[in-house]
Structure formats: structure tokens, C-alpha cells
N, C-alpha and C positions, 0 to 999 in steps of 0.2 A: 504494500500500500504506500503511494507516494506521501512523502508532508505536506502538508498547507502551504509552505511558503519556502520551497526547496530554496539552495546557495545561486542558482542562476538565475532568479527574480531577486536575489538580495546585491548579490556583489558581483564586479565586475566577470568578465571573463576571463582575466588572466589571471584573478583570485582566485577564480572555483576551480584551474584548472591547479594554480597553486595544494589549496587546499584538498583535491583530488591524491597528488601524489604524498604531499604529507600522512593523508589517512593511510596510504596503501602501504607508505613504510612502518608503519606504526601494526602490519600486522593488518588492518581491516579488512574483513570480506569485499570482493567487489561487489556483490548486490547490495551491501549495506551502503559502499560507499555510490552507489545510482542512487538508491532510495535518498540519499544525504543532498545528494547534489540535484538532480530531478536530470540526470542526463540519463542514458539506456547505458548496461554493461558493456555495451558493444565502442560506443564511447569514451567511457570510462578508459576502456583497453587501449585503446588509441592515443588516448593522453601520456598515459603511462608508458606506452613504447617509445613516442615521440621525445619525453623528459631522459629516458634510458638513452637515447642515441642522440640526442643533441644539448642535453643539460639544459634545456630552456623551459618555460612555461608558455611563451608566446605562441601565436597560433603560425601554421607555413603558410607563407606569403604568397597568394593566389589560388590557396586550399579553398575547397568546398564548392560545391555543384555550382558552373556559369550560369551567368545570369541570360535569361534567355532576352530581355529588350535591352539594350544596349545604350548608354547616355546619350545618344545620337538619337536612337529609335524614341524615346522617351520626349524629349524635345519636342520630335518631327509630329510625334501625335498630338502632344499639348497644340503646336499653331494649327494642327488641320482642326482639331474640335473648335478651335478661339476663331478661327475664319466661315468654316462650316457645320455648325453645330449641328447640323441635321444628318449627318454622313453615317452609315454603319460602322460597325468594324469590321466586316466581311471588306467592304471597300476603303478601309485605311487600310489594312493590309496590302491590300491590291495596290494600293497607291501608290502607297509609302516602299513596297516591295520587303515586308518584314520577313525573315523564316519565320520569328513564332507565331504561332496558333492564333485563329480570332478570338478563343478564349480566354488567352493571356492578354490582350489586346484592352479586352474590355477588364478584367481585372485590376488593369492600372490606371483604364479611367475611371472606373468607381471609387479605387483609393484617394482620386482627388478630391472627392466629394461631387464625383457627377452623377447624375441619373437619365436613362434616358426614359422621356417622358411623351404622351402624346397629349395636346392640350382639348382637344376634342372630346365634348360630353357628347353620347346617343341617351333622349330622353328617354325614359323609363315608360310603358303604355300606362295608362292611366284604366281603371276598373271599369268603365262604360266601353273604351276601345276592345277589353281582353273580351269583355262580354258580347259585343259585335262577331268578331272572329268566333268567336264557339259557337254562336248560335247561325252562321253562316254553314259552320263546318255542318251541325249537325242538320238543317236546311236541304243540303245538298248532299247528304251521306250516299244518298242511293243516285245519287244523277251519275248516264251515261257519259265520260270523258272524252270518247271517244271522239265526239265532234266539238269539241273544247279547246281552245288555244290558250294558253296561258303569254301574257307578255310581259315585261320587264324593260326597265335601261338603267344607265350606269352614264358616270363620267368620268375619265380617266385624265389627268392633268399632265401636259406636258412639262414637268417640271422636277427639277432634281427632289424638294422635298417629299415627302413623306406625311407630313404630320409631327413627327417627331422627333426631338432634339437632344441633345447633352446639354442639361439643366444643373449649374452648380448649387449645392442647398443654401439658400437663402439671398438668391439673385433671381432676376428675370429676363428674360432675352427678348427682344421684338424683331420680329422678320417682316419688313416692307413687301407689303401684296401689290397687286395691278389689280384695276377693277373687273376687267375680263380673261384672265391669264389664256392663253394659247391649252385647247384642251381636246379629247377625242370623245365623241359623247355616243353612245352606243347602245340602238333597242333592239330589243332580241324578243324574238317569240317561241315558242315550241309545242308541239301538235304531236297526234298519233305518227302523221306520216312525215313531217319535214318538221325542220328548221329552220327558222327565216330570221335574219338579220340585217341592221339599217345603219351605217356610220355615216358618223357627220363630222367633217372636220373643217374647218375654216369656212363657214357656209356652205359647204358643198356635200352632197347627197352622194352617196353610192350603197345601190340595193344588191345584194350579195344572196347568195341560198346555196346552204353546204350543208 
């Protein structure tokens, strides 16, 4: 069972590694001296060989697992969220041309304090709207489909954002809109026998069926 408040939450590192080989000369089990220090036996062992063959307590210079974003990488991601805060980390990767992972990616922009956020509410149906739709559904339970078109559209914005951004906590971003931004607006039907589709981009119509 570890302590409450092992030696590497209390004092430095080159004290615990200190006070590591003192216990072990003194005789102490390694597992007592883990449980003591809150490091693993495996640790432990490695301090101790390292003190055996070079008499020091300091740690080797450039030990321990590299760092996978690199002072550069680090940097490069801070100005691209500060320019474009709307950007993934699927596409800072790609940008920036990182090895590491979009997981790492975003890990170190959340340690800034960013989140990414979408500012967009969808209202909630209100109890007369839920009750329209059921009593529709059940209206219609038995009706033939068959000769039934169902139709739909969508708008699709020509435009890098998203909706969503890298939001540092306890600041607020504004992104200057156009009144009619450049966008592909697109209705669609769907039937027993076909599909039928309408795009509209820049005033212009084209009637399409696939």
C-alpha cells in the first residue's frame, strides 16, 4: 500500500533519488524503499545501479522517453489556434506536418486551457410540438408509403469554419460573418422508386436524379 504523501511529492528529485540509495545501504528492502519513495521497484533499481556506476544522484542527461511535440511543434500550434481558432487537429497536423498523433495534438491544446466549443444552441421541442408528431405518427400508422415522397434540404457553407472553435476559459472570440456567405443549398426527396435531388449554388438550379 502506497503513503499518503510519498518523498517524490515532498522533495526534490535528486533528494529522493538521494535518499533512495541511503535507505538501500542501510540494508532496506527494495519494496519498502518504493512504498517510501512512491517510485515502482523497477525504479528504485535503476537509481541504485546508476549511483553504483557513476557515484552521482543526478539524473542522465537526455534520459527518459522523447518528447513526442517538439519546442518548434509547440509554438507552431499555439499561432495556428491564435490565427485560426476554428481549425481541427486532424488539420494542424496536416499542416503543420507533425509525426505525432492528433491525439497528442489536442492534449496540448487542452493543457492551455482551450476547449473546443460549438456556440450553436438547437432549441429543445416544446410539449405541444412532441404532441403534434405522435399524434401525426399515430394518424398515419396504417397509411400506404408506397406512393409517398418524403422531402428534405440542407445548407452546406462554403466556408472553412465549422461552428467550432479553440475557446480559452474565461475569454471570448468573435468571428466576423458576411450577410450572405457563398453557400450550396440542397433539397432532396426520396420515394419507393427514385431519388430526386435539386442544388442550388450561386442562383443557379441544376436538377440531378441518381
Amino acid at each position: 500500500m502506497k503513503r499518503k504523501c510519498p518523498w517524490k511529492d515532498t522533495y526534490t528529485e535528486e533528494d529522493v533519488r538521494k535518499k533512495i540509495v541511503e535507505n538501500y545501504e542501510e540494508a532496506m528492502e527494495i519494496e519498502e524503499i518504493a512504498d517510501r519513495s512512491g517510485y515502482n521497484e523497477k525504479s528504485v533499481n535503476r537509481i541504485i545501479l546508476n549511483f553504483k556506476g557513476k557515484k552521482t544522484f543526478k539524473r542522465n542527461k537526455g534520459a527518459g522517453r522523447p518528447k513526442k511535440l517538439t519546442s518548434s511543434d509547440k509554438i507552431a500550434i499555439s499561432n495556428c489556434i491564435r490565427s485560426k481558432p476554428w481549425i481541427s487537429c486532424d488539420k494542424i497536423k496536416k499542416k503543420l506536418n507533425i509525426s505525432a498523433s492528433s491525439q497528442t495534438v489536442r492534449r496540448f491544446i487542452k493543457s492551455k486551457s482551450y476547449s473546443y466549443k460549438k456556440s450553436s444552441v438547437k432549441p429543445k421541442l416544446k410539449n405541444d410540438e412532441q404532441e403534434k408528431r405522435f399524434d401525426w405518427a399515430l394518424e398515419y400508422r396504417n397509411l400506404d408509403f408506397s406512393n409517398v415522397i418524403f422531402a428534405d434540404e440542407c445548407s452546406i457553407w462554403m466556408r472553412e469554419w465549422n461552428g467550432k472553435m479553440w475557446i480559452k476559459k474565461g475569454q471570448e472570440h468573435y468571428i466576423e460573418s458576411e450577410a450572405h456567405p457563398p453557400k450550396v443549398h440542397i433539397w432532396g426527396a426520396i420515394g419507393e422508386q427514385e431519388v430526386i435531388a435539386l442544388f442550388k449554388k450561386n442562383f443557379r438550379s441544376v436538377n440531378a436524379n441518381f
